[in-house]
N, C-alpha and C positions, 0 to 999 in steps of 0.2 A: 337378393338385391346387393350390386358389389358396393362399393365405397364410392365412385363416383354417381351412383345414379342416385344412393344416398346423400350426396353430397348438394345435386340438384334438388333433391325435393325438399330440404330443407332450407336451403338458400329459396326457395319459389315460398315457402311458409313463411319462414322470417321476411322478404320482400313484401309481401300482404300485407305485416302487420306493419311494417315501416310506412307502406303507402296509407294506413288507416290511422297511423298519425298524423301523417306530412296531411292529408285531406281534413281532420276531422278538427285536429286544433286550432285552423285558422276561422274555419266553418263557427265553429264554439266561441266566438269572442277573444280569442287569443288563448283561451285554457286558461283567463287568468282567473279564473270562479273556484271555487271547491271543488263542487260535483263534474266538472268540466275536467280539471286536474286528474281527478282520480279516474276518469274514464284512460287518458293517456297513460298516468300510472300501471292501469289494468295492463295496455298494452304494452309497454315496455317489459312487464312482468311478461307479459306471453314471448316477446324477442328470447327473454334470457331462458325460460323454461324450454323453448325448442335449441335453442345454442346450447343448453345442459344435457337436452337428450340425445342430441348429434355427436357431442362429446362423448355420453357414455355408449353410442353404437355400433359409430364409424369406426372401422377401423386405419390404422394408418394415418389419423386427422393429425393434422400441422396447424399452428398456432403463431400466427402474426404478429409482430412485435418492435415494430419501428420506434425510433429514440422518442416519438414525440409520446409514444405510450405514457415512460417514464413521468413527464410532466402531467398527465392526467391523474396517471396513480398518485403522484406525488399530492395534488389539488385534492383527490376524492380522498387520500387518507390526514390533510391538513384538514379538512371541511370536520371530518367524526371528531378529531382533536378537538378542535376548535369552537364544537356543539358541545361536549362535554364540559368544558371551560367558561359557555356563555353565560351573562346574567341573566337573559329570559329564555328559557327554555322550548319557551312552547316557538315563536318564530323561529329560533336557532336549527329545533330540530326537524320544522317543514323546510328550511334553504339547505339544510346536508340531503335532506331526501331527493330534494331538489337537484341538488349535485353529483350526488350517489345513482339515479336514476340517468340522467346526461352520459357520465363517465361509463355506465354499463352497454347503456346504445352505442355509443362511441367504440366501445372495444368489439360491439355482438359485428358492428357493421363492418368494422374490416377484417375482421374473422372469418364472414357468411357469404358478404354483398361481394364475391370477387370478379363475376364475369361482366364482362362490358355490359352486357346487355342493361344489368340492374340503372348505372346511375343515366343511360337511355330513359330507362321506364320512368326513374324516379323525375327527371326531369321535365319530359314531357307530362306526366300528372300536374306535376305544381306549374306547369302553363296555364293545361285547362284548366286547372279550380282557379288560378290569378284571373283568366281570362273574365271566367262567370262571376266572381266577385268583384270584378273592374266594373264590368256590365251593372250588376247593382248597385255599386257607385254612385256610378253616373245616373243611374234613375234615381239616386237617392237626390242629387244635386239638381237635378232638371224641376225634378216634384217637390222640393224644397223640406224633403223628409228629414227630422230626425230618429228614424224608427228603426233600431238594428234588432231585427227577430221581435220579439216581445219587449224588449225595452228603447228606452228613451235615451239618447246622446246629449251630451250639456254644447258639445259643439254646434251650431247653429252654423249654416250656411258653409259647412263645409263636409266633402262625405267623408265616410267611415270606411264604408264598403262591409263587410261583416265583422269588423273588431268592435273595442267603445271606442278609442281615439284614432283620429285621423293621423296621429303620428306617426303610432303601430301598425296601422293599414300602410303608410308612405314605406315602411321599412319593408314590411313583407314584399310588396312590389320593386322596391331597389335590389331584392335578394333573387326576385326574379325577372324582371328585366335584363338581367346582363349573359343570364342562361337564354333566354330568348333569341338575344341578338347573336349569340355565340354560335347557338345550333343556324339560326337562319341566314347567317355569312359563310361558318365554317363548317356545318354539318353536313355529313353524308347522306341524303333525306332526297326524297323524293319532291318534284312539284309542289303536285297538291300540299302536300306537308308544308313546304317552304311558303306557300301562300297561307296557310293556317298563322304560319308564326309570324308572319308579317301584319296579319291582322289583330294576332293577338298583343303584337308590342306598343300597334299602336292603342290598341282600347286601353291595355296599362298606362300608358302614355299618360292619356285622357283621364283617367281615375286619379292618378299622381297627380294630374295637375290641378285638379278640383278637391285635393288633400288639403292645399293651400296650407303647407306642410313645407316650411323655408329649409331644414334642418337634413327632410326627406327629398325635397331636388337637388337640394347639392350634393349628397351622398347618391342619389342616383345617375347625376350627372357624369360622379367620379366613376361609379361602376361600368353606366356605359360608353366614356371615353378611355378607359382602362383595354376594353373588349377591343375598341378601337385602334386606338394605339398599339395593341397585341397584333392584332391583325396587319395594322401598317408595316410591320416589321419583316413580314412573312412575305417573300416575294408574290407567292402565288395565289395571296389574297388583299395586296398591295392595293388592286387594283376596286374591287371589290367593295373593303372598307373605305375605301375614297370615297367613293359615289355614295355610300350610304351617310360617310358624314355632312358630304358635301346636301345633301337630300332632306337629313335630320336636324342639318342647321339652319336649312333654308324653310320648313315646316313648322320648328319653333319659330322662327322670327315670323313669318306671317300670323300663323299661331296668337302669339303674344300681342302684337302689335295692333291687330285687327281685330282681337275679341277679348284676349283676357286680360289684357291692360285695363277694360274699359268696365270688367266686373270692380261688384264694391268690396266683394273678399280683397280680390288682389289690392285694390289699394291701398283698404286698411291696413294687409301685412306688409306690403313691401314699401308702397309709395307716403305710408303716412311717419311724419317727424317726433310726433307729439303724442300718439295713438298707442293701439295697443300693444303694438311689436315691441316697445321700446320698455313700457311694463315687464311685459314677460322676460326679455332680456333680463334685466334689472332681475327681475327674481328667481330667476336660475342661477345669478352671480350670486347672489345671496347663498341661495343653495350650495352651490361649490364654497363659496367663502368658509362654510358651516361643516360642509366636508373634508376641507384642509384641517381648520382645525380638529375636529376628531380625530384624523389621523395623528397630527403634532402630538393631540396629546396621549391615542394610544400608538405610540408611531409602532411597534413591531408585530401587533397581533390584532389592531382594534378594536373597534366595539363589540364589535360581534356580529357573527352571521346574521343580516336583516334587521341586524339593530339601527339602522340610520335613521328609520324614520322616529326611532321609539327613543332616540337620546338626543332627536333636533332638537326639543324642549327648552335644553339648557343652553345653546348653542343659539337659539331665535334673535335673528334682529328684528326689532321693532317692526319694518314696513314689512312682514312676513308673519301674516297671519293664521294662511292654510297648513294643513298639516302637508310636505312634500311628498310621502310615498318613497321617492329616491332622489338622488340626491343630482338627476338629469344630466348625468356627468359618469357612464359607466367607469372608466378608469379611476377618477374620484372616487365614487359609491365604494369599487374594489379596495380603496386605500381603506378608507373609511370602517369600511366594514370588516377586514380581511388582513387588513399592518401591511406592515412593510413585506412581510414573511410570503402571505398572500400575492401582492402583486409582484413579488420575485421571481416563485414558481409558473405565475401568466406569463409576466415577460419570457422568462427562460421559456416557455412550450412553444411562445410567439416566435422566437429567433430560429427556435428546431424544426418550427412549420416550414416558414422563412429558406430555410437549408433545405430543406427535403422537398420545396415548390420548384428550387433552382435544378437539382439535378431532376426529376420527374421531369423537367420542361424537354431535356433533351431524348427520353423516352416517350412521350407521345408526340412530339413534336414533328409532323409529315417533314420528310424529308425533300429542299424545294429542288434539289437536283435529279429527281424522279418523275416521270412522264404524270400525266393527268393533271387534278384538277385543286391535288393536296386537302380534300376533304377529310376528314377524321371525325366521328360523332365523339370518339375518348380524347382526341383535342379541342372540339368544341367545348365539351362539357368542362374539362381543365381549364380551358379561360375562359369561361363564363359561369366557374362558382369560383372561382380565385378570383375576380373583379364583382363577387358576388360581396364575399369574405370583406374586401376592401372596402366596399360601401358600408356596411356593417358596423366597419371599425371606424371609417367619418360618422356616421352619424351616433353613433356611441358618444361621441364628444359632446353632444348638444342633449341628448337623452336617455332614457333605460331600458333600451329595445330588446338589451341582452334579460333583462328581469320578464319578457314578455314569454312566456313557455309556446308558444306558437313561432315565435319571430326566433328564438332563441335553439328550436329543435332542426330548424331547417340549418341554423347555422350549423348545429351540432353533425347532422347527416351530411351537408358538403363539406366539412372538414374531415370526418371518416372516411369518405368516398374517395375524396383526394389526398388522403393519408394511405388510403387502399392502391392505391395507384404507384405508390413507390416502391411496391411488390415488385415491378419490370424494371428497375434499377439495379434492383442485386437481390439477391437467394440468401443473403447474411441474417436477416430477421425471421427467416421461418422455419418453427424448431418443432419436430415430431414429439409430440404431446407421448410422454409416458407413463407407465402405471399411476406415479406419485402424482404427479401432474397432471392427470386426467382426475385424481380424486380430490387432488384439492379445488382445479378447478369446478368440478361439478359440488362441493361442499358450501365453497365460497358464492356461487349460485341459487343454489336452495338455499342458503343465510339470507342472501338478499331478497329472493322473491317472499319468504318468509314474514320478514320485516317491515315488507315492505305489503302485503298484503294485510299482517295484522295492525300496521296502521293508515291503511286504509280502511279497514273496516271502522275502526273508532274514529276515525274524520266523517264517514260516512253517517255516521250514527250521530255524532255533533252536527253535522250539518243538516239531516233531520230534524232533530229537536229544534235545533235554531232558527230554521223555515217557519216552523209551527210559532213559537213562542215569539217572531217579527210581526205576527198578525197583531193589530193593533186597534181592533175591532175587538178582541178578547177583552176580558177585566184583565186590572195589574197583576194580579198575586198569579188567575190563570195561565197568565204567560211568562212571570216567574216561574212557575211549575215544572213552563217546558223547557226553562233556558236550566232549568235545575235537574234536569235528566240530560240536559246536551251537556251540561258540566260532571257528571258520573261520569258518559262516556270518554269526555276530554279530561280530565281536572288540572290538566294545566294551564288551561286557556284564557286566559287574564280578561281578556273583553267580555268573556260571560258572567267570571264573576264580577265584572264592574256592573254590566248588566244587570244581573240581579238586585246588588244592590241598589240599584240607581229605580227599579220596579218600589220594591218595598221601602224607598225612600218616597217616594211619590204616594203610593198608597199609606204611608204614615201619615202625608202632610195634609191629606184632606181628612183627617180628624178623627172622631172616635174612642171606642173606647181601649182598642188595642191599641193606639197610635203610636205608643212608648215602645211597646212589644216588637210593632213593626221596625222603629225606628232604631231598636239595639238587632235587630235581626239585619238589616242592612248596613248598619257599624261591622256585624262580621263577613259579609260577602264583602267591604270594602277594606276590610282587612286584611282579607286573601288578595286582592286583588293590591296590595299593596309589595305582600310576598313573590307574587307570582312575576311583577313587575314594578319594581323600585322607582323606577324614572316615569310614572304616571301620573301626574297632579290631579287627574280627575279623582281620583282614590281620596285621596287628604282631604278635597276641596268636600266630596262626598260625605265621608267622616264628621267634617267639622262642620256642614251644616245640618246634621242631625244632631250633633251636640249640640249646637243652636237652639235646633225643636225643643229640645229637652232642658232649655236654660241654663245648659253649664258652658256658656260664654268665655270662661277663662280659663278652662279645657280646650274650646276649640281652637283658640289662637294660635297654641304649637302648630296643628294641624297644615293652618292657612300657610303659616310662615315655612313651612316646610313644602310646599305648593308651591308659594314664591319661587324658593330659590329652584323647583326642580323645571320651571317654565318662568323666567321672572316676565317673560315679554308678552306673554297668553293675556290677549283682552280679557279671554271668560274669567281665566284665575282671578285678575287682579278686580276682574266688573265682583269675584264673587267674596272677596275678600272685602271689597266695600259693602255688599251684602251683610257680611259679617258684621259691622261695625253698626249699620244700620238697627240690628238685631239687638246689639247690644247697647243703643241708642250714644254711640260715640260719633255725631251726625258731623263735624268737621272733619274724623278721619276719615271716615264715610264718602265724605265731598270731593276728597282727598286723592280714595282711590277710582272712585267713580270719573273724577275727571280724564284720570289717565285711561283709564280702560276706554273713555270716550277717546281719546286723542289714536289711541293705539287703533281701534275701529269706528269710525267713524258714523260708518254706512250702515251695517247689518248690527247694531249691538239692542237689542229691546231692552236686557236687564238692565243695564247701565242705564239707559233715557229713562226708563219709568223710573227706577227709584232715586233718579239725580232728584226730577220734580218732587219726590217725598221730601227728600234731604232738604233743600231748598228751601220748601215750604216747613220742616222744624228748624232750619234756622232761626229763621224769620222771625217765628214763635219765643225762640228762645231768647233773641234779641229783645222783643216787645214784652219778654214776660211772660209770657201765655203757656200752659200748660200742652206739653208733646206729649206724641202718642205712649201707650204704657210699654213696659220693656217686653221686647219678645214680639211687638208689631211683624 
């Protein structure tokens, strides 16, 4: 077998496994699950182990290495720094895996993926799986389903299509929509094909628009006005993209005007003043607000990989109750999390993209002074994942599409693909891999898959026990048991041992004669769980009401106050700190802080309303003289 027929069958292995990402992750709810994760994991590992074999067999093999590399490596070895350096460990070092796994795709793909053909195939695939998942969309919206696979969406009245938010469904189809229209104006394709895709832009169309996803039409808007504009440019499809805008804007406006104006989605989102649109705004600003500051205060390396969510705490204003996730603001989140250092290195790989899309234009670019029809499928596909890209980066502004491992992998493979493409610009980036080079390559490979399979296997094994010990049919301590083998295999994992404790704090309080026993045994899993993550109040607040149980009242105080200050704005903290005082029959502090936790939540608070009425009612008592409940109530 010479070098190039090796060359193909390697590239056709590694293409497989890239289309059994691109299919499977969005299939999977975005990949944003554990077990979900690790199936992609698996495959990325399979990319690098065939890119490590091709290395060590081919002979002659050349190795790719356009400037924008530099910015990846630069990211992927700021990411390991930067995990080593983080306060919580256990999130820190799933977002480098996270990172380390992207940066490896990224380099297998313009190494392997180089003949035209590849980003054809890969294109056309994420059509048809958009297409089939628009289609259930829409029957999710018709039949008024909240049902994605086996689970339940908290979205009401708007569909998903196969992710849980209809945000991440708008993005995935903004990412394909602008490929769509690309191949179907400017692709070299057959008829029947060309009617394929004309039907498929519109079913995405229709799925987008039942997203009711404000953040995801205007980013899809931009992508496919982007395609358009491209097109306008091009003599010999001038003509072309005319008709189709002229067509597409006359389809929305009927569209809109005669049916979806007159849904009650649309006019809650767009048409109401007072409604919920103007909420959620409002708490994304918050969000950003929360994210600037972080950054200020760690401006050059932040918080830490995936710390946003785990240091809002102290950052909480008042009208912001939920925990965010992220901070709805990808380039904020990046400050946030990542310093100044961090969004240095984006920017700078942004600029090099930027540079390397300008000249690549005049190499696929059909020349219009040449007879025919100037079709090109390697031009289609150039502006329509570069207007794929740009939508990506609009709606980044308004959410965390990029933290989506589904939304986030497609981005990863059109920027490879079109990083791959600057190969027919110049022969300067491709350097014949030699002895040393071929071993450290192949070294640097087996490290990673290595790594990266032995923790997956211990995520796998935590996520196990974790399944098990979520059943809630079990007795308490039973399912301590299992959350205490999913912590063997993790022991970094902070939420199991809050877990745990938070079990054997519950099984202390309903009585007994162990209840002490129980209740110093969940003082040490909330201990850990204070170690593993500093910036957790549930830990302290944990702690201090098992001192409580146990009547050492002027023990648990530090506790609470160090709970304060790590979330001073958390309803729960401050409903539990009035707790506290309850316990310790100080019923005016009690009244004190109960009122505020009511002010802070309103709507959803039980602990706060039920023991206002206790408070209340020993005032009263105490007022009239009357004998209150004994200490320790």
């Amino acid at each position: 077998m010479n070098g190039e027929t090796m060359g193909r069958f390697f590239e056709a292995g590694i293409l497989a496994l890239v289309l059994a990402i691109l299919v499977f992750a969005p299939l999977a709810m975005g990949a944003v699950g554990a077990w979900e994760f690790l199936v992609v994991q698996a495959l990325i590992a399979g990319v690098m182990f065939l890119w490590g074999v091709r290395i060590a067999v081919t002979p002659g093999i050349k190795l790719f290495w356009p400037p924008l590399c530099w910015a990846v490596l630069a990211f992927a070895l700021y990411a390991v720094a930067r995990y080593l350096t983080a306060d919580i460990e256990y999130v820190a070092r799933f977002e480098m895996i996270q990172t380390l796994l992207y940066a490896f795709l990224f380099f297998a793909i313009i190494n392997n993926l180089v003949s035209r053909e590849c980003s054809q195939i890969i294109s056309f695939a994420l059509v048809f799986l958009a297409m089939g998942i628009s289609c259930y969309a829409i029957w999710q919206y018709i039949t008024h389903s909240s049902r994605v696979w086996n689970e339940f969406s908290s979205y009401a009245g708007r569909a998903t299509g196969t992710y849980f938010s209809p945000n991440n469904f708008s993005c995935f189809l903004e990412l394909t929509m602008p490929v769509t229209l690309a191949f179907l104006l400017a692709g070299r394709i057959k008829p029947l094909t060309r009617l394929f895709l004309c039907y498929a832009f519109g079913v995405m169309g229709g799925a987008l628009a039942v997203t009711f996803s404000r953040g995801g039409w205007i980013a899809a808007a931009v992508g496919v006005i982007a395609v358009l504009a491209t097109l306008l440019c091009h003599r010999k499809h001038r003509l072309t993209a005319f008709i189709a805008l002229v067509a597409l804007s006359a389809a929305l406006a009927v569209f809109v005007t005669h049916y979806f104006s007159h849904t009650i989605s649309y006019i809650e989102r767009v048409n109401s003043i007072e409604g919920a649109g103007n909420v959620n705004l409002e708490f994304r600003s918050e969000m950003w607000r929360a994210a600037e500051k972080m950054w200020r205060d760690h401006f050059w390396f932040g918080v830490g990989p995936a710390h946003y969510d785990y240091r809002f705490g102290q950052y909480r204003p008042e009208n912001v109750q939920a925990r965010p996730d992220r901070a709805h603001n990808d380039y904020l989140n990046l400050l946030a999390d990542w310093g100044t250092t961090g969004g240095l290195i984006v920017a700078m790989g942004m600029l090099v993209f930027g540079a390397s899309l300008a000249r690549t234009w005049k190499a696929v670019c059909p020349d219009e002074r040449e007879l025919g029809r100037g079709t090109s499928n390697r031009f289609a596909f150039f502006v329509g994942a570069s207007a794929a890209l740009l939508a990506l980066a609009v709606h980044s502004i308004v959410d965390f599409n990029l933290h989506i491992p589904a939304n986030a992998l497609i981005g990863v493979i059109f920027l490879a693909l079109l990083t791959g493409q600057f190969r027919f610009t110049t022969a300067n980036y491709k350097v014949e891999a030699g002895v040393m080079a071929r071993v450290v390559s192949i070294v640097i490979l087996a490290v990673g898959i290595g790594y990266f399979g032995l923790q997956g296997y211990r995520r796998a094994q935590e996520w196990k026990w974790r399944e098990q010990g979520a059943n809630v049919n079990l007795p308490l301590l039973d399912r301590a048991a299992y959350l205490e083998r999913a912590f063997a295999a993790e022991p970094k994992d902070f939420q199991t041992a809050y877990d745990i404790g938070e079990l054997y704090r519950l099984q202390s309080f309903q009585g007994g004669e162990d209840n002490e026993t129980l209740a110093r045994t969940a003082m040490g899993w909330f201990s850990r769980g204070m170690t593993l993550d500093p910036f957790d109040a549930r830990n302290e607040v944990g702690y201090g009401r098992c001192l409580d149980w146990l009547g050492r009242h002027d023990d648990a105080e530090s506790h609470y106050r160090r709970a304060e200050s790590l979330d001073p704005n958390d309803y729960f903290t401050v409903a539990m700190i009035g707790w506290h005082y309850v316990q310790s029959g100080d019923y005016p502090a009690a009244r004190v802080w109960l009122q505020r936790s009511i002010r802070l939540e309103p709507d959803v608070n039980p602990i706060a309303y039920s023991y206002w009425d206790i408070v209340q009612e020993q005032l009263v008592r105490q007022a009239s003289g009357q004998p209150v409940l004994p200490d320790g109530y």
